[in-house]
N, C-alpha and C positions, 0 to 999 in steps of 0.2 A: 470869920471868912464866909462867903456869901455860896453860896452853892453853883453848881455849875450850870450854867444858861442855856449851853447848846446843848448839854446830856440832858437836863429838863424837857429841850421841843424833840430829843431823840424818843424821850420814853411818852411824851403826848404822843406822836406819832403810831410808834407800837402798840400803845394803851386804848387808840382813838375809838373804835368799836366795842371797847367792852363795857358792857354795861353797869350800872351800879357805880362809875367811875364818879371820884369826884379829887379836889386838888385840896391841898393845907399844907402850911408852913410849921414845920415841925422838926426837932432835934438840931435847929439852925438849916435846917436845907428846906425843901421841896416834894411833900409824901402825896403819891396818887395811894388813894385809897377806893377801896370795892365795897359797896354797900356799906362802907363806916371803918371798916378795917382798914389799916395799913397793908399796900402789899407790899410795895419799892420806895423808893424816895431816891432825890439827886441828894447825895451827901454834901455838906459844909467842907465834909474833909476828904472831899474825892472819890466818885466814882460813886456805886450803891449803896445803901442801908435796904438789907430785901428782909423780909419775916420769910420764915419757913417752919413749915412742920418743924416741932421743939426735939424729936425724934431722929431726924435725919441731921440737925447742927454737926455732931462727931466728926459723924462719914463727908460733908460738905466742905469743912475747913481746912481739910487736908488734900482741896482742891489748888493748883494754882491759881496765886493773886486772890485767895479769900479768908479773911481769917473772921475771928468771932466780934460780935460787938460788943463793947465794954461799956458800960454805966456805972459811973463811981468809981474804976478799980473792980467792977464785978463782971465775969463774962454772962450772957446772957443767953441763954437756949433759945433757939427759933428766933433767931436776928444774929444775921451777918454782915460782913464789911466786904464788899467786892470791887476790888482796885479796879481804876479804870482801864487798867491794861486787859480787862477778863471783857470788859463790855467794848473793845475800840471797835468793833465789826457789828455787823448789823445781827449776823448771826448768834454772835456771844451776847449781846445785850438781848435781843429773844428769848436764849436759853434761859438765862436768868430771869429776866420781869414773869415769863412762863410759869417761874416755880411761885415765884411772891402771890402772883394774880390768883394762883392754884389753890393756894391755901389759904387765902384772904377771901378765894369765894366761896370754899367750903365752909366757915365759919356762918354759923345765923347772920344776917341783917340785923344792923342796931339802930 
């Protein structure tokens, strides 16, 4: 399945000023990335793939409409899955690209 097109030009939109910003096709979707890092992505299978602090995953997933991202059968610390129902608003799709951008641009430059 191809990723979502109009959540894609929502999070160009959000993402447009920041800097280090650049696009790649990845995990089947659509990842903006900050200086090399992934922060968000339009997921294949709806809605975001965000990284976040590996620290905060626990506390995050017991969010509604977010659960953890899976690779293989494995959950994965610092990558989440956030339904599209958590981003339908300008506001919620904010809060979240917020957290991915946050911790993507904390990381060194690669």
């Amino acid at each position: 399945m191809a990723y979502d097109e109009e959540l894609a030009n929502r999070l160009r939109e959000v993402l447009q000023n920041e800097a280090g910003l650049t696009e790649k096709r990845m995990f089947g979707g659509l990842a903006f990335l900050i200086n090399g890092h992934m922060a968000v992505a339009a997921s294949s299978k709806s809605g975001l793939l965000l990284r976040i602090e590996p620290a905060k995953t626990e506390s995050l997933v017991s969010q509604p409409h977010v659960g953890p991202f899976e690779m293989r059968g494995r959950e994965m610390d610092g990558w989440l899955r956030v339904d599209a129902a958590a981003v339908s608003t300008v506001k919620g799709l904010r809060r979240w690209v917020k957290r991915g951008v946050s911790y993507a641009g904390s990381l060194p430059p690669k």
